[in-house]
C-alpha positions, 0 to 999 in steps of 0.5 A: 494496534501494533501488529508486525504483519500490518506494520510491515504493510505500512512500511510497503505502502510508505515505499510505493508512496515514496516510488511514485512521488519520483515517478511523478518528478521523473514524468513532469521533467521529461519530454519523450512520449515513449518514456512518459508512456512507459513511467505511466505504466510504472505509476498504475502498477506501484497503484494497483500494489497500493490498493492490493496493499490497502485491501490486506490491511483492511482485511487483516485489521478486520480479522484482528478485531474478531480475534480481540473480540473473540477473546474478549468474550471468553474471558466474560 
């Protein structure tokens, strides 16, 4: 399905995948627990915006496939 507003989700998640491959690096190398705490934080919150992410494209898929369905049925 090439729709532009799930597209535009994909391009969001493949950023927060990208933010949190470095977040995961930057808390391996350091040694400060202040930093590595406050690199944690940043990490579940790039997580609660994936899964945010995820729950809209599993809803907008959703309603994409009524709407094909929808039409669908009236051109029967």
């Amino acid at each position: 399905m090439n729709d532009p507003y799930l597209n535009e989700l994909k391009e969001d998640y493949q950023g927060y995948s990208n933010q949190l491959k470095k977040l995961k690096k930057r808390v391996l190398k350091t040694n400060s627990p202040e930093l590595q705490a406050r690199i944690i934080k940043q990490i579940d919150s790039i997580a609660n915006k994936m899964e945010n992410n995820q729950k809209q494209s599993v809803r907008v898929t959703r309603s994409r496939i009524k709407e094909r369905k929808a039409k669908s049925k009236r051109w029967d």
